[in-house]
DOMAR-329814 format. One record per residue (C-alpha): y, z negated, x; residue in three letters. Coordinates in pm, 1 decimal. Each point is the difference from the previous one (the first is absolute). Layout:
BEGIN
{yy=Y zz=Z xx=X residu=ALA};
...
% end
This chain:
BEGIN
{yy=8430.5 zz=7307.9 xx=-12829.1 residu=UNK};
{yy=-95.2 zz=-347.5 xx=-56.7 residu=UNK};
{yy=-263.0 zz=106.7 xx=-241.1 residu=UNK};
{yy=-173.1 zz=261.4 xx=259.2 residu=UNK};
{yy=24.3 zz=-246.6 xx=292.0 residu=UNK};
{yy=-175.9 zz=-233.0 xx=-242.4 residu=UNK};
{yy=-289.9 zz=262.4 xx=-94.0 residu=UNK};
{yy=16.3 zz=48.0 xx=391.2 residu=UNK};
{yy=-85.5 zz=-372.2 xx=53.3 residu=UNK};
{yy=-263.3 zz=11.4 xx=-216.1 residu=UNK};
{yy=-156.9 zz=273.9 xx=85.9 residu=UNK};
{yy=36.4 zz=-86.4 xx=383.0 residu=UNK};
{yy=-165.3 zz=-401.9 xx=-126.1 residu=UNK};
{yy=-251.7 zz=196.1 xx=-153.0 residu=UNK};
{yy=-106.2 zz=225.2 xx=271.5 residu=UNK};
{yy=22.5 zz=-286.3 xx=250.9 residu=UNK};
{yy=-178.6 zz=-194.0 xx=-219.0 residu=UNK};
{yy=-314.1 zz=318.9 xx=-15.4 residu=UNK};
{yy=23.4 zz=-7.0 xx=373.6 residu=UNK};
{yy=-47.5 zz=-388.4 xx=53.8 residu=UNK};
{yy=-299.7 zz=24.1 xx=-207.3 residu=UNK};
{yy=-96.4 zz=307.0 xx=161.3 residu=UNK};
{yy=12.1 zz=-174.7 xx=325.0 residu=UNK};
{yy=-185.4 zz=-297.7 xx=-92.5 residu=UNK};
{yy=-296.6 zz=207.1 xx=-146.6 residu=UNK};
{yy=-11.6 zz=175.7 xx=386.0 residu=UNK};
{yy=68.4 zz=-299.0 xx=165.3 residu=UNK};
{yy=-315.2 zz=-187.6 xx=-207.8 residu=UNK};
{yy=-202.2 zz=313.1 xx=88.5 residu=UNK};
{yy=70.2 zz=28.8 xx=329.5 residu=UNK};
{yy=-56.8 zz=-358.5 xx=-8.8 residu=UNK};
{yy=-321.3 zz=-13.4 xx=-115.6 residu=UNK};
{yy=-102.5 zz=307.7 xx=194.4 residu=UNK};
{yy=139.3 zz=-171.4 xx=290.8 residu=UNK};
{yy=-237.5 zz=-375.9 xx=-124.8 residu=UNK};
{yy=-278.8 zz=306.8 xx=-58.4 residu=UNK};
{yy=24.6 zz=170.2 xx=359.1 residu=UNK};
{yy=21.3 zz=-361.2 xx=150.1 residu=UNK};
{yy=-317.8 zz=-118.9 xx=-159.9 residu=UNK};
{yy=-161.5 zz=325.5 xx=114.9 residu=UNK};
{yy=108.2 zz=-37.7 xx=326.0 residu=UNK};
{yy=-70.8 zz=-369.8 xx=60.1 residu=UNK};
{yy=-372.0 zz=140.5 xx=-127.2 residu=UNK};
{yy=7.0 zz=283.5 xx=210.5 residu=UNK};
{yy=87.0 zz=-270.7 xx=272.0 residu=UNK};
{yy=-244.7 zz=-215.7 xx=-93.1 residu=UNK};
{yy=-308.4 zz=219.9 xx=31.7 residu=UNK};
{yy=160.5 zz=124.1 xx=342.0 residu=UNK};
{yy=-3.9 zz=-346.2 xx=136.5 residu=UNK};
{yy=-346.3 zz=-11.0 xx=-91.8 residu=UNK};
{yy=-122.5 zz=330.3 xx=129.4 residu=UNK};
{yy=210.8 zz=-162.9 xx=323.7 residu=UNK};
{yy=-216.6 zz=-294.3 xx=-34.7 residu=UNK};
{yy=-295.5 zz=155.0 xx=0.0 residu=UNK};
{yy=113.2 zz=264.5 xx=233.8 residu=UNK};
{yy=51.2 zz=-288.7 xx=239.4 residu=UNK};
{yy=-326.1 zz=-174.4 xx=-117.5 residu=UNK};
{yy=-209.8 zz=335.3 xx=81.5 residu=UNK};
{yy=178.3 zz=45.4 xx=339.4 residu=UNK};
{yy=-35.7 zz=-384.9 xx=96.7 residu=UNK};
{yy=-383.5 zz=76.0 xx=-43.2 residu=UNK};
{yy=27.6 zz=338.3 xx=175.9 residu=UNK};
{yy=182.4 zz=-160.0 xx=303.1 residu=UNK};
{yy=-316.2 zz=-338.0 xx=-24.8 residu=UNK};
{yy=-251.2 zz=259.0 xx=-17.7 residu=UNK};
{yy=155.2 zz=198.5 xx=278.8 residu=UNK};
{yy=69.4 zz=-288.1 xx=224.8 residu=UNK};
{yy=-383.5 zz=-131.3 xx=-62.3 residu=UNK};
{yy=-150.8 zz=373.8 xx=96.1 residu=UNK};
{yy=260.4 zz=-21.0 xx=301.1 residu=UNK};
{yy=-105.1 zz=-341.2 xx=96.3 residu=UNK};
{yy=-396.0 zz=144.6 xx=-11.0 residu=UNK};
{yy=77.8 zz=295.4 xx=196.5 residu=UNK};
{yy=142.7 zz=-178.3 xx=288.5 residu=UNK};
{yy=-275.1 zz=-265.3 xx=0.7 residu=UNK};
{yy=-226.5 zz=270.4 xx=11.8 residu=UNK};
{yy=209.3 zz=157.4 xx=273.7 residu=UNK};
{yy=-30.9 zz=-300.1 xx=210.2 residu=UNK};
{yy=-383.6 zz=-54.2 xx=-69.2 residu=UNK};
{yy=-51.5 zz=377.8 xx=112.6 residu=UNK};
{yy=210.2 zz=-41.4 xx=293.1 residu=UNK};
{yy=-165.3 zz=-344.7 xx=59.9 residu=UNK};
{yy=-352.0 zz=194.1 xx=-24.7 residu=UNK};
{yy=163.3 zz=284.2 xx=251.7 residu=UNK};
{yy=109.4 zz=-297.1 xx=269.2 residu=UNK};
{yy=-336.0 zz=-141.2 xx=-17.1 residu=UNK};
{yy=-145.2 zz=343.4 xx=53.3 residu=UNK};
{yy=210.2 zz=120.8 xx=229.4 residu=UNK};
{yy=-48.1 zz=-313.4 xx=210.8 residu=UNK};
{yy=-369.6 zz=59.1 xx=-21.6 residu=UNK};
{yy=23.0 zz=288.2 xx=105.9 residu=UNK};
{yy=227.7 zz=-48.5 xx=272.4 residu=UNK};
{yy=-270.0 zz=-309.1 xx=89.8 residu=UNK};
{yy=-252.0 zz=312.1 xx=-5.0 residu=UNK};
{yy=183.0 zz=251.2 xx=229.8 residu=UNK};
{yy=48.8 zz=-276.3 xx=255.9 residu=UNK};
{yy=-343.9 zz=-65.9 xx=-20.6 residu=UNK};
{yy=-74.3 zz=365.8 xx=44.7 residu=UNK};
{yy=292.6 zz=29.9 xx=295.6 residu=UNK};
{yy=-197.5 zz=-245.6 xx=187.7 residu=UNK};
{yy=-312.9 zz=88.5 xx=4.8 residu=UNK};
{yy=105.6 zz=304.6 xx=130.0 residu=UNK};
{yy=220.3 zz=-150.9 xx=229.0 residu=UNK};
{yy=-300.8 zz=-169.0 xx=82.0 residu=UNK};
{yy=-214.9 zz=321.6 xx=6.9 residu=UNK};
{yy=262.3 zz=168.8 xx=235.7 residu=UNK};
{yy=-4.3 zz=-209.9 xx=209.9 residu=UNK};
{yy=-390.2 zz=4.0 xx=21.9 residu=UNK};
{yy=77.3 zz=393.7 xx=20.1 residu=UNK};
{yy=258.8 zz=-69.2 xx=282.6 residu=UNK};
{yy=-248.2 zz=-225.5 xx=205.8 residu=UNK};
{yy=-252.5 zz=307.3 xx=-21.3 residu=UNK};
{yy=223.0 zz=264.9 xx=96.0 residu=UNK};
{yy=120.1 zz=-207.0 xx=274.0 residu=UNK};
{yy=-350.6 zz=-91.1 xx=128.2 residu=UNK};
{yy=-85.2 zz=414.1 xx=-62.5 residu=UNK};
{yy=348.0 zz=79.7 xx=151.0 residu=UNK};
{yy=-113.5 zz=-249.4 xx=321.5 residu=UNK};
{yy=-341.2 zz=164.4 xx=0.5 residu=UNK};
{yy=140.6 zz=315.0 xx=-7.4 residu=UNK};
{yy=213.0 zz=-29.5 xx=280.6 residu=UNK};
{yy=-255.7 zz=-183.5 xx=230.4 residu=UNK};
{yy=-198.8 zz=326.8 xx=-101.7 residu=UNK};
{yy=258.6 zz=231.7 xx=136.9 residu=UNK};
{yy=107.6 zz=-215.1 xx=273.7 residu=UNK};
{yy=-363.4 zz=82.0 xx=100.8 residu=UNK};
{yy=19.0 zz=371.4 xx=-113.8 residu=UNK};
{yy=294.3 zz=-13.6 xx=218.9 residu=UNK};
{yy=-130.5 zz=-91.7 xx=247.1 residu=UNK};
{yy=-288.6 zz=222.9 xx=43.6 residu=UNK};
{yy=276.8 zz=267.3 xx=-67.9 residu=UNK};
{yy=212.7 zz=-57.8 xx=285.1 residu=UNK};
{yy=-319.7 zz=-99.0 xx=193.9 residu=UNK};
{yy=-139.4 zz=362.7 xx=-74.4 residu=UNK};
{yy=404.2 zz=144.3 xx=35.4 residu=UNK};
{yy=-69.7 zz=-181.2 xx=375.9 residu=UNK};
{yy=-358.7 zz=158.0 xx=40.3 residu=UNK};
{yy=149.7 zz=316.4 xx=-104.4 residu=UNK};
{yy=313.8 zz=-30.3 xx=223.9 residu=UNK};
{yy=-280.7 zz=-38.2 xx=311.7 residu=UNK};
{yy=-192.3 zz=255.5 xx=-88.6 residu=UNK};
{yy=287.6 zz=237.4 xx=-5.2 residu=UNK};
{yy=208.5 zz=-154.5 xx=265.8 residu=UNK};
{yy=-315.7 zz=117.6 xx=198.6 residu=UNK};
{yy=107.3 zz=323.1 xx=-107.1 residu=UNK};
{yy=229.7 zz=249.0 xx=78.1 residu=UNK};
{yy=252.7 zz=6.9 xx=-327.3 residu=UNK};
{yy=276.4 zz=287.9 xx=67.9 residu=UNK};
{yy=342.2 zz=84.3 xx=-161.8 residu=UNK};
{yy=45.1 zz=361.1 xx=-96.4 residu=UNK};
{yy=-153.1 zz=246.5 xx=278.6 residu=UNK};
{yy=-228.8 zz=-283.4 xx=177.0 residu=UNK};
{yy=329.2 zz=-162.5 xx=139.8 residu=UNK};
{yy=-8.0 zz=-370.8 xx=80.8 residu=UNK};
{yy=288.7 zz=-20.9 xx=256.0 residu=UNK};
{yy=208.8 zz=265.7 xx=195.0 residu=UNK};
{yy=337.6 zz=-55.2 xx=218.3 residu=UNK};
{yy=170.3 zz=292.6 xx=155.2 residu=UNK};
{yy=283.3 zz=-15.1 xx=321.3 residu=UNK};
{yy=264.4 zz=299.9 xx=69.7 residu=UNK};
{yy=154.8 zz=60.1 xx=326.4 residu=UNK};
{yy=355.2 zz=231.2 xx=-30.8 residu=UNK};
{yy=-42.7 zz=232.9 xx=335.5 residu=UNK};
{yy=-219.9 zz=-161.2 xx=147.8 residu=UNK};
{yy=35.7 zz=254.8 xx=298.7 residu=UNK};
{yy=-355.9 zz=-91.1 xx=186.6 residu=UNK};
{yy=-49.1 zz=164.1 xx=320.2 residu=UNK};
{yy=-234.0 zz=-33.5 xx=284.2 residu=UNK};
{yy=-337.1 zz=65.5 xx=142.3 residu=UNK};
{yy=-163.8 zz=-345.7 xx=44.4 residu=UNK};
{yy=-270.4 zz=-190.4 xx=-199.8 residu=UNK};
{yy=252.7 zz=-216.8 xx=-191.1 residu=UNK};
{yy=66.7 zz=-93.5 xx=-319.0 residu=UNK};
{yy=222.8 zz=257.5 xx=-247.3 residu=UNK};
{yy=55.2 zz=-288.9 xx=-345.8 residu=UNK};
{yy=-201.6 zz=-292.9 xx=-55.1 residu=UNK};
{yy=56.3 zz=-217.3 xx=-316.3 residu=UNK};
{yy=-207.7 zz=-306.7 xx=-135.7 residu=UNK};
{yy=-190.2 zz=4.7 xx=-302.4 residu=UNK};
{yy=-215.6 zz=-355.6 xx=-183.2 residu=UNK};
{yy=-296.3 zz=165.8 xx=-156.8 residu=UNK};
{yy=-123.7 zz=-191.6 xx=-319.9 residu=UNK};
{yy=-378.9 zz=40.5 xx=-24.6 residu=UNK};
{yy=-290.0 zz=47.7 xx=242.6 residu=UNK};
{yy=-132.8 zz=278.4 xx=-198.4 residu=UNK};
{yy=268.0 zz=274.6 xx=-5.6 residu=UNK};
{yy=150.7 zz=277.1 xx=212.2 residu=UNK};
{yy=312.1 zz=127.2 xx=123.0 residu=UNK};
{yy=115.6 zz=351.0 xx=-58.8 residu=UNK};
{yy=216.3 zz=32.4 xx=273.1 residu=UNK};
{yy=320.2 zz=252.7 xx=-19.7 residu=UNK};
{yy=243.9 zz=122.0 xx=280.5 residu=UNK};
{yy=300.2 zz=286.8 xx=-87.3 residu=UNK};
{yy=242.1 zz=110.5 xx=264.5 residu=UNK};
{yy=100.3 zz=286.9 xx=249.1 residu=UNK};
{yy=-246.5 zz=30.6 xx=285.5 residu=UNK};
{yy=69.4 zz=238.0 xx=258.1 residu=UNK};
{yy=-204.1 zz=140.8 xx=299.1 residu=UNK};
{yy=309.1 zz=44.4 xx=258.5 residu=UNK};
{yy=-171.4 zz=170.9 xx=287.6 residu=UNK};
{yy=-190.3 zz=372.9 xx=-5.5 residu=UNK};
{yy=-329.3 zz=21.5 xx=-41.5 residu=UNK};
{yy=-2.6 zz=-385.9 xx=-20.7 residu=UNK};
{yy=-214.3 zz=-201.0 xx=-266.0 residu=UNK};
{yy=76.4 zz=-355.9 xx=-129.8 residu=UNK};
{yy=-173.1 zz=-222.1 xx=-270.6 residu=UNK};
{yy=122.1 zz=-223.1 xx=-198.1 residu=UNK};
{yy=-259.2 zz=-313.5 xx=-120.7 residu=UNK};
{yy=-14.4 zz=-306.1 xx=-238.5 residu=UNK};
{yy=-101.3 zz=-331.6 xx=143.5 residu=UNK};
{yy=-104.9 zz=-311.7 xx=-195.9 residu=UNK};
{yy=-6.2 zz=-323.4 xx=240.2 residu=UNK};
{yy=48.6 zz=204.5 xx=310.6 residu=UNK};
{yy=-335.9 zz=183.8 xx=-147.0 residu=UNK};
{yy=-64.0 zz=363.3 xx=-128.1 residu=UNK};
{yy=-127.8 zz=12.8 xx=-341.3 residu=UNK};
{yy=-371.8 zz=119.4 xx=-8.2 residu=UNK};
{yy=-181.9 zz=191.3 xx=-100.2 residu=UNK};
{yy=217.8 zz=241.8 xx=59.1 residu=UNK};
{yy=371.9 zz=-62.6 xx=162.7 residu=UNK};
{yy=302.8 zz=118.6 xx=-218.1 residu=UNK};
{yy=187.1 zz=229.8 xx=190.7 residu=UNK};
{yy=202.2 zz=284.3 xx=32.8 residu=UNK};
{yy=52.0 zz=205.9 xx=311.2 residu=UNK};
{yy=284.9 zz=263.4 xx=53.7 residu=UNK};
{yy=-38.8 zz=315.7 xx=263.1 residu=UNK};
{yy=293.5 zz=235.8 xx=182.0 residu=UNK};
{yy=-117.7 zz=326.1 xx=94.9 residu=UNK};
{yy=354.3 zz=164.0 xx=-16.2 residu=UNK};
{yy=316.8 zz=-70.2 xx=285.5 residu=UNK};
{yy=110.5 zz=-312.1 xx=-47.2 residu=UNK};
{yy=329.5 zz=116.0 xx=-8.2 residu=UNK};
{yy=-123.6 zz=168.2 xx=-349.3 residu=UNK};
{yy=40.2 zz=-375.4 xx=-180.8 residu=UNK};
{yy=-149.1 zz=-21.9 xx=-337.4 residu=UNK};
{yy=68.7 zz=-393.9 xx=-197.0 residu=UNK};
{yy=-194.3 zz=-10.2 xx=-344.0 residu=UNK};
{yy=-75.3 zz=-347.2 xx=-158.7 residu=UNK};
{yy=-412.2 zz=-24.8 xx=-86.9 residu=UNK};
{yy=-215.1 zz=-285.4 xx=-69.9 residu=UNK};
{yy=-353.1 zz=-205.0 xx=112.8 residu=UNK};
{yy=-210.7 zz=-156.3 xx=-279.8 residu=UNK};
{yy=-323.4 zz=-163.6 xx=-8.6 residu=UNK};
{yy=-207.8 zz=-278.0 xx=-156.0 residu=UNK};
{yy=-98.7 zz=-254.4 xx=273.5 residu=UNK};
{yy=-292.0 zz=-189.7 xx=-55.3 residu=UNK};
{yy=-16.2 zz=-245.3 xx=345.2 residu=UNK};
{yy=43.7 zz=40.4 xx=343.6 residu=UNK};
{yy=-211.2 zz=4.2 xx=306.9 residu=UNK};
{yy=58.2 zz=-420.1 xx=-26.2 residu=UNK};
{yy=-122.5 zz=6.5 xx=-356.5 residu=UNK};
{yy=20.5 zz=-58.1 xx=-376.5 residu=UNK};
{yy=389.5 zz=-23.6 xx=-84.4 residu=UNK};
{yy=-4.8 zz=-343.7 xx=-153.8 residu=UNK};
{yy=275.9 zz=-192.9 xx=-176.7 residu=UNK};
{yy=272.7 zz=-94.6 xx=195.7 residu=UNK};
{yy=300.8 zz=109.3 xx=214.6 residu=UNK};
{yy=-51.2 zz=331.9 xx=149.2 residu=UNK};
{yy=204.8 zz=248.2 xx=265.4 residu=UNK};
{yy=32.1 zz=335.1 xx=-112.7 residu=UNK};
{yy=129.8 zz=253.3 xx=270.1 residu=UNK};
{yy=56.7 zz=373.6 xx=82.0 residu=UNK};
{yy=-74.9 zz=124.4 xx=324.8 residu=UNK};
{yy=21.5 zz=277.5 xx=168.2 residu=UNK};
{yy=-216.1 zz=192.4 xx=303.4 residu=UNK};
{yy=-125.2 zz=299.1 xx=171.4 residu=UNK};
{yy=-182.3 zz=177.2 xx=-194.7 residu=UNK};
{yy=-399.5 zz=-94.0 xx=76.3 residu=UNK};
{yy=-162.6 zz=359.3 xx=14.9 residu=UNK};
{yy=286.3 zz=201.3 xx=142.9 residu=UNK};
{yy=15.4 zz=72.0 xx=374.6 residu=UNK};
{yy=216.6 zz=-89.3 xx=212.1 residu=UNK};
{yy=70.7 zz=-222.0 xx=-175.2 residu=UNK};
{yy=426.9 zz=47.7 xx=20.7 residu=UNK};
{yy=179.9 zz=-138.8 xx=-266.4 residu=UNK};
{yy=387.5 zz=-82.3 xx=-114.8 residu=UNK};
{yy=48.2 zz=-152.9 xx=-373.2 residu=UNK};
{yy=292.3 zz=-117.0 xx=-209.7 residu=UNK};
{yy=-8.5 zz=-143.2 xx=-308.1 residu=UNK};
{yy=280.4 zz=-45.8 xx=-276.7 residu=UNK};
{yy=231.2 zz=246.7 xx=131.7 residu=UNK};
{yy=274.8 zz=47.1 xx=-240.2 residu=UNK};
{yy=-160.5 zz=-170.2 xx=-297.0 residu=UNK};
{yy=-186.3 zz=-334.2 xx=-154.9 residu=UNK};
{yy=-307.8 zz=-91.5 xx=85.5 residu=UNK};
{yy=-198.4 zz=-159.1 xx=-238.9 residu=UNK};
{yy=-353.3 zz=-241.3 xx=55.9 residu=UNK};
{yy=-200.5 zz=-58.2 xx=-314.3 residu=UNK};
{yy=-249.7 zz=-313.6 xx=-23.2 residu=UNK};
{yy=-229.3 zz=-39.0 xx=-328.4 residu=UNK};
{yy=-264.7 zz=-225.0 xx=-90.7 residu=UNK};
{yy=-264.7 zz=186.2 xx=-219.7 residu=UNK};
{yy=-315.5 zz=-101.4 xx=-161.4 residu=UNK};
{yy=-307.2 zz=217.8 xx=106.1 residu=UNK};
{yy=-112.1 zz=300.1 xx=-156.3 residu=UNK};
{yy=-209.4 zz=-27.7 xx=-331.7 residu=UNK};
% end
């Protein structure tokens, strides 16, 4: 036992002494492939730092070179925008120029058009004048003459009487109304509607205008009614007396206020001469007074 714990020894001294120098052969490899990768690193390093260097060298001159083209640029800048003030204020020296002299000129303009405008009017102030003096001319000349409405009318006024019941056999007065004639050269058309009776037999009475307490000439306006039948036989119908009346026996009809009246009478070419009227039995009587221009 002793003898193979002896051969153990040895043989373990041996192998421990294989693997000692084993592991100092690796450990002076990796040693000097450790010094090896060092000394290519620190060279590797080296010519980094330098590329760095000049990295930094070639970027210093970059940024100079940059920062003198910048520097150029904006000088130029402000020159050009120097250049562009004193332009600009040229030409703002120019269009103030320009904006007064036609300021200037407009106002030159403005003085003629006034002047033209005062001319002008003075012109049709006269042109005016001979208008409304010719209007006036015009107005005379045809105020002279008769100038109608529709139908030749100037004027007309009419007057009813509700059963008016007129009955007698003296020279009086039936209606009578007032009428202001406009013009010295016109006529009245003269218009009387109502019931007119006859009352007695064989009996004739006429009914008349008057203008002024004057018949119209030449010819009176008139209407006459005759009974040959019994007067108890009565007969009523409502009829009517028209006619144009130019002047009376007193005249011209001029302007002015004039009486208009009926009347009514024995009739003129019947004899005897017996008569009994009424007038307005039983209805309205109606006188009609219009102004007309004469004939054309």
């Amino acid at each position: 036992l002793d003898n193979v714990t002896h051969k153990l020894v040895e043989r373990l001294e041996v192998s421990l002494d294989t693997l000692a120098r084993e592991l100092h052969n690796v450990t002076v490899r990796n040693v000097r492939q450790l010094a090896e990768n060092s000394n290519q690193l620190e060279k590797v390093t080296r010519e980094n730092n330098k590329k760095i260097r000049e990295m930094n060298n070639t970027f210093r001159s970059n940024l100079s070179y940059l920062d003198n083209c910048l520097r150029n640029h904006v000088d130029n800048v402000e020159s050009n925008i120097s250049s562009l003030n004193t332009s600009l204020g040229n030409q703002v020296v120019i269009f103030q120029n320009n904006i007064s002299s036609l300021n200037t000129k407009l106002d030159d303009q403005v003085v003629i058009f006034e002047n033209n405008f005062s001319f002008l009017n003075t012109r049709l102030g006269d042109q005016v004048e001979i208008f409304e003096n010719n209007i006036s001319f015009l107005n005379k000349q045809l105020g002279d003459q008769c100038i109608a409405g529709k139908g030749g009318l100037v004027g007309w006024l009419s007057k009813d009487w509700d059963n008016l019941n007129h009955v007698g056999n003296n020279l009086h007065t039936v209606v009578k109304l007032t009428f202001n004639k406009q013009r010295n050269d016109t006529f009245f058309r003269l218009t009387f509607v109502s019931t007119r009776e006859e009352q007695d037999d064989d009996s004739c009475s006429e009914w008349y205008f008057k203008v002024d307490n004057g018949e119209c000439t030449p010819h009176s306006i008139n209407g006459y009614t005759y009974r040959k039948i019994p007067s108890s036989d009565r007969i009523e119908m409502s009829s009517s007396i028209l006619g144009v009346c130019r002047g009376t026996s007193g005249g011209v009809l001029l302007s002015g206020t004039h009486k208009v009246s009926m009347h009514v009478r024995a009739c003129t070419w019947w004899h005897p001469q017996t008569w009994n009227p009424r007038t307005g039995f039983q209805t309205t009587t109606t006188m009609l007074v219009e102004e007309m221009c004469p004939p054309q």
